[in-house]
C-alpha positions as CSV (number, residue, x, y, z in Angstrom):
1,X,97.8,-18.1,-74.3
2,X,99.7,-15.2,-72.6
3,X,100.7,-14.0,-76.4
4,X,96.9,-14.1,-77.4
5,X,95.9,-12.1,-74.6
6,X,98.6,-9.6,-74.9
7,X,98.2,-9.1,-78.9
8,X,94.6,-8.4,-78.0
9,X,95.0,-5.7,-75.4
10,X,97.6,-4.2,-77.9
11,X,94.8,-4.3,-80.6
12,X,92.2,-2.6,-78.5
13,X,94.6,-0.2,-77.0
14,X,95.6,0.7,-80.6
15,X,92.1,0.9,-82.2
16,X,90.2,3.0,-79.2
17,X,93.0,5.6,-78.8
18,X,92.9,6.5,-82.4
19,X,90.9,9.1,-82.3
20,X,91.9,11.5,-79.3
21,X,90.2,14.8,-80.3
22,X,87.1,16.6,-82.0
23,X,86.6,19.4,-84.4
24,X,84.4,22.5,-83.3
25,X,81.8,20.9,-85.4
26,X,82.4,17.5,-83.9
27,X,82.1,18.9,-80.7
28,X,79.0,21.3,-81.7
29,X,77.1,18.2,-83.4
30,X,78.1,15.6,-80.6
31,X,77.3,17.4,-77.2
32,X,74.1,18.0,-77.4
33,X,73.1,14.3,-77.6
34,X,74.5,14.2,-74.4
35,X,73.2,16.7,-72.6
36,X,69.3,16.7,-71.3
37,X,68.9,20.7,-71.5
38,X,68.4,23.0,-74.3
39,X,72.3,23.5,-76.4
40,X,71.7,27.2,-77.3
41,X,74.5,28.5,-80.3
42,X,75.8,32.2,-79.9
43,X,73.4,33.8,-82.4
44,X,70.3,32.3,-80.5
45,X,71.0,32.9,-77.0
46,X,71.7,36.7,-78.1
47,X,67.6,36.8,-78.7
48,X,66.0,39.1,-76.4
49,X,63.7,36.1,-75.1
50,X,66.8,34.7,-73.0
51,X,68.5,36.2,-70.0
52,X,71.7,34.8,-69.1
53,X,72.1,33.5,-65.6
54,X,75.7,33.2,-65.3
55,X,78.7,34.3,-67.7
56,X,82.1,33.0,-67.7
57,X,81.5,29.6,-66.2
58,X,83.8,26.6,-66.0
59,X,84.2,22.9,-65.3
60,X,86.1,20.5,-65.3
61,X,84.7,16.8,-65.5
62,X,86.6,13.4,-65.5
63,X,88.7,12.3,-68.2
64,X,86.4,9.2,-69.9
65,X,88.3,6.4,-72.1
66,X,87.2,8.3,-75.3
67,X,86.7,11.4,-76.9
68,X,83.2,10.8,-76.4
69,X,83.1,9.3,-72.8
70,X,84.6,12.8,-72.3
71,X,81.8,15.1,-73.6
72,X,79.3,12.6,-71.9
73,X,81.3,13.4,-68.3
74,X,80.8,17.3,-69.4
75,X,77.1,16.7,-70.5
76,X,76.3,15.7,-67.0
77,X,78.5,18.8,-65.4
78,X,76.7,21.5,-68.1
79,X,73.2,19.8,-66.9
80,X,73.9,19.9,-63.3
81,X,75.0,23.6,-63.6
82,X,72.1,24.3,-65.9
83,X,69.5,23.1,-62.9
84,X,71.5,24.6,-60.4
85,X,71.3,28.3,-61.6
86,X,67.9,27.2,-62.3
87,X,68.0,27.8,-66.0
88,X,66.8,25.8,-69.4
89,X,69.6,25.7,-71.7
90,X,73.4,26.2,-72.0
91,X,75.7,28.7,-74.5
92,X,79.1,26.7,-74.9
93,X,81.4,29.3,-75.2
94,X,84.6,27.9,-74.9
95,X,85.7,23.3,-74.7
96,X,89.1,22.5,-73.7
């Protein structure tokens, strides 16, 4: 029983840190699903219509169990930001 439960934590432990990073384009597809404001690329927030609120910002949010647990945890960080300078969308400028 012990040897069952241990080959299965092995197997999930294997299988769900396969894949510990994203692309640019990964990144550029996947956070916007996340997020519940307006993802902005460079080109489009440079259109005289916007007015940027804040420059050079950064966050840090919690590390999730995935790569994708992780962009959620910065989703909610960018929309909180987002509301609290009173703004409508988001530039991402720079993910670490």
């Amino acid at each position: 029983m012990i040897k069952k439960i241990i080959t299965i934590f092995c197997a999930v432990a294997l299988f769900s840190s396969c894949k510990t990073s994203m692309t640019p384009i990964e990144v550029h597809n996947t956070l916007p699903k996340y997020t519940k404001t307006t993802f902005l690329t460079a080109s489009q927030a440079q259109n005289s219509n916007c007015t940027c609120l804040t420059k050079d910002r950064s966050y840090t949010a919690p590390i999730g169990m995935t790569v994708n647990a992780d962009l959620r945890n910065g989703a909610k960080g960018i929309d909180e930001w987002v509301a609290l300078d009173g703004g409508n969308a988001y530039v991402l400028r720079n993910f670490q």
